[in-house]
Phi, psi and omega in degrees: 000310179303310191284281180333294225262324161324314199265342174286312203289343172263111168297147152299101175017289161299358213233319209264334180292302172338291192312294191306343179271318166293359173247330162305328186292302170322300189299298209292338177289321161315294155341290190286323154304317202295293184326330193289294180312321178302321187266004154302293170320296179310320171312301192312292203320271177346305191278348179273338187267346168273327162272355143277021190254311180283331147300336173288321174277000161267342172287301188283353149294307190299342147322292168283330193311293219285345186283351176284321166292300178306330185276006175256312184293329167318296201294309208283311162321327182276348187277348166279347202282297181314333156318283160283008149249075169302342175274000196098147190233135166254151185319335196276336193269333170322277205311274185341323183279327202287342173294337164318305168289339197213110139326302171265047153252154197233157172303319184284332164309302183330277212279007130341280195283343166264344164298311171298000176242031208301012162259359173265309189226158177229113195283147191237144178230107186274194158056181162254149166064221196284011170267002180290139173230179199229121203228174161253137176216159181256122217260341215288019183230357209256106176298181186200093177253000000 
């Protein structure tokens, strides 16, 4: 008995080389799964960072498209108010009606923005000394011939 259980137990050469080719094969085939997986992953990566990119320049269009829609709503309010004020306006009183609509407007937003339009509105200057004010007016119906 002791001898049959020595020889199950000692493999043949060829039995151990076979195994060793089959477990090389095996590891290299795992490898070559793993690299598969790895340049997958990388695609996904790749591919998630280019549709955050373009979400991101569709977000930072949509920013300005709308900071562009607010300085129209600024701008057409401020051209009713002044409409119906010919004599002019000072920014602070602009502002007090326009605050009614936008909360988070600020007087330097205004005269930004009435600055930036110098054929619509037009700044004025009334009174004397220590009564001089500085007023806006609405220029935008007004020709040139």
């Amino acid at each position: 008995m002791d001898v049959s259980d020595e020889e199950d137990m000692v493999q043949p050469p060829r039995k151990k080389m076979r195994q060793n080719e089959y477990l090389k094969e095996e590891n290299d085939s795992l490898r070559c799964q793993m690299e598969a997986y790895k340049n997958e992953v990388d695609l996904i990566k790749a591919d998630l960072k280019s549709e955050v990119s373009i979400r991101d320049d569709q977000i930072e269009a949509f920013k300005k498209t709308l900071q562009g829609m607010q300085q129209f709503h600024i701008a057409s309010l401020t051209s009713t108010f002044l409409h119906i004020h010919p004599k002019g306006a000072s920014v602070d009183y602009i502002w007090s009606f326009i605050q009614q609509f936008d909360k988070e407007i600020r007087p330097s937003d205004i005269e930004a923005m009435l600055n930036q339009y110098p054929t619509v509105y037009r700044q004025i200057t009334t009174g004397v000394g220590a009564c001089l004010e500085r007023k806006w007016i609405f220029t935008g119906f007004e020709t040139t011939v």
